[in-house]
N, C-alpha and C positions, 0 to 999 in steps of 0.2 A: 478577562481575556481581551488582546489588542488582537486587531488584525491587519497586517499588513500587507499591502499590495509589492509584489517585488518582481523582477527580472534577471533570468541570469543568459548565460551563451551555454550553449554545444555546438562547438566546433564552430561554423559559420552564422548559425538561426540563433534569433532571441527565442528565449522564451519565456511565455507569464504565469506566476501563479498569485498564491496569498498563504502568507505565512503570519500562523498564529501562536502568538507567547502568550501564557498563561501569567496569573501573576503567580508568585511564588518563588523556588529559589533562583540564586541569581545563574547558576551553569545547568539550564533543564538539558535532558534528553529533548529526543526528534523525533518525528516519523514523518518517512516522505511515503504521499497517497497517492497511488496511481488510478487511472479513472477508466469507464471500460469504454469498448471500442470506438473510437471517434469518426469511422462511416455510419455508425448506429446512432447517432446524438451523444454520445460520449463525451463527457467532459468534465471538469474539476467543480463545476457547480452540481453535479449527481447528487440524489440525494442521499443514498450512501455514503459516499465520499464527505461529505458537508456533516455527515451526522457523525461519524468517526471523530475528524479535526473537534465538533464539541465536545463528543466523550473523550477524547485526549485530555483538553485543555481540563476536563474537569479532576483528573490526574496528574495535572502540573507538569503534560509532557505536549513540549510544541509540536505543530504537524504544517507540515509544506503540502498545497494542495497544488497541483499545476496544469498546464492544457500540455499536452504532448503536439508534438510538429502537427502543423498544418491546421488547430483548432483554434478558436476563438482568435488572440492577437498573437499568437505564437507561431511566428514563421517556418517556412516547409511544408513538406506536404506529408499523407500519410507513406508510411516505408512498411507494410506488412509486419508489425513488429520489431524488427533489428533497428530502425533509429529510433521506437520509441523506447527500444533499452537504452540506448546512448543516452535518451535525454533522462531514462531515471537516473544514470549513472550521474550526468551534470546536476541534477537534482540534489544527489546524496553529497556530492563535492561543496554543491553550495548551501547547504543546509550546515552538513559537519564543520566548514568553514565560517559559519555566521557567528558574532559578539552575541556571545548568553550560552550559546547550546555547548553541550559539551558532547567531543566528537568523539569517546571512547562509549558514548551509549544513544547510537542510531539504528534507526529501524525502520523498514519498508515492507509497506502494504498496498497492496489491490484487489482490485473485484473485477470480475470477470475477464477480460481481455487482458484487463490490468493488473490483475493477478498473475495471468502468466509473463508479463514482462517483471513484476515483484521480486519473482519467484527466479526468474534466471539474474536478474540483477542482482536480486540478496544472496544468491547462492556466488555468485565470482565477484563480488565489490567487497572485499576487506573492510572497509568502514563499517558495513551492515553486522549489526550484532542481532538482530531479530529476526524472523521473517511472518509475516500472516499473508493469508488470502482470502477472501469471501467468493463463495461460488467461482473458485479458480479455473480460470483455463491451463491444465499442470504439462509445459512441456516437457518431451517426450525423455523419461530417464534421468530427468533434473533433480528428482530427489534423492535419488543414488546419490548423488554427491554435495548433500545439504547435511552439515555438520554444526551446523545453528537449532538454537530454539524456534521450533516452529506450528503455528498456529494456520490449521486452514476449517475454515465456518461454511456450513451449506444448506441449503434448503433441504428439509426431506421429500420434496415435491417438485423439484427443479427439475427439469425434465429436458433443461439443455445443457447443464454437466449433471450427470447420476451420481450420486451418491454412491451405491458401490464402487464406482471408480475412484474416485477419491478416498475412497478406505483400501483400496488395493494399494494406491500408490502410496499412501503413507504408512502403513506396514511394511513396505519394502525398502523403507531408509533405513540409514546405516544406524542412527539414534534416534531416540523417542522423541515423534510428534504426538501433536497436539491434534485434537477433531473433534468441532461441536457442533451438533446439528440442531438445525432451530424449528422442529416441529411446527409442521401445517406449512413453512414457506416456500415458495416457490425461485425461479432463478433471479428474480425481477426486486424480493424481498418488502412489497410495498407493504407497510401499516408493520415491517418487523424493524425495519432501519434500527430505532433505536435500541432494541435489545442487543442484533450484532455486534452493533457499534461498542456497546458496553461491554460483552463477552471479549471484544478485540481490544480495547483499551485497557481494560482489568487484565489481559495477560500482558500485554507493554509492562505496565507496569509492575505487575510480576518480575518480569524479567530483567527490567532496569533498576531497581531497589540494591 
């Protein structure tokens, strides 16, 4: 696996992430990873985040990790959510646009904050053929109108999204998700990263085959 340091715009702000191609075939699938909240220490170095892009790549499928406005060297400040969907949305634009990926099999994930911005990006961005979430933040009635394959992973001990609640919302969409609970973990997921990460990249790939 290569990892590349890159930049793209939304709208007026740069922004940075690292994008990594796997070796393997020459047109992979994508997945752009969204990171959780970035007044909490949030950012595209999490170790969620980080552990996913591996389990990707060990699937042959690239992953775009990125800082949403106002973190690290990506210009802006935080917007409550609504520009850091813009910047998934420039995220998905420049990923499906990149030499190698092929842009009829992309997919976007997040965890926790970042979940919820995944989850309304992957639901209105046409490009998004996927969706996942780790311990998602699920706005409000967004599943109603998610007609993608979709994967959302959660602690059975998170105790800052429940777990019932995430089985409510996903029984109320219009087609069959996806929900897998990772026994013993909590919202934070530490010592589980790597198993999520696998659960999440074994459905990508499911689903881009």
């Amino acid at each position: 696996m290569s990892e590349h340091e890159v930049s793209f715009t939304c709208g007026d702000l740069s922004l940075e992430g690292f994008l990594s191609l796997p070796e393997g075939p020459v047109s992979r699938a994508g997945v752009v990873l969204c990171h959780p909240h970035s007044l909490y220490g949030g950012n595209m170095n999490n170790n969620v985040i980080r552990a996913v892009s591996e389990a990707l790549a060990v699937q042959e499928i690239a992953a775009l990790r990125f800082n949403f406005r106002g973190v690290g060297r990506s210009e802006g400040s935080f917007d409550e959510g609504i520009g850091e969907e813009e910047d998934a949305h420039a995220a998905i634009s420049f990923l499906g646009g990149y030499e190698g990926i092929d842009a009829n099999r992309i997919g976007i994930l997040g965890y926790s904050f970042g979940g919820m911005v995944a989850l309304s990006a992957g639901v209105h961005n046409d490009l998004i053929r996927v969706i996942a979430g780790i311990s998602p933040i699920i706005p409000s009635e967004i599943l109603l109108k998610c007609f993608k394959p979709l994967l959302l992973t959660y602690g059975t001990k998170d105790d800052l999204i429940p777990p019932d609640k995430i089985m409510a919302e996903i029984e109320d969409m219009p087609v069959l998700g996806t929900a897998i609970a990772i026994e013993g973990a909590d919202h934070f997921l530490w010592g589980y990263e790597q198993k999520v990460a696998e659960k999440a990249a074994a459905f990508f790939a499911q689903q881009f085959c």
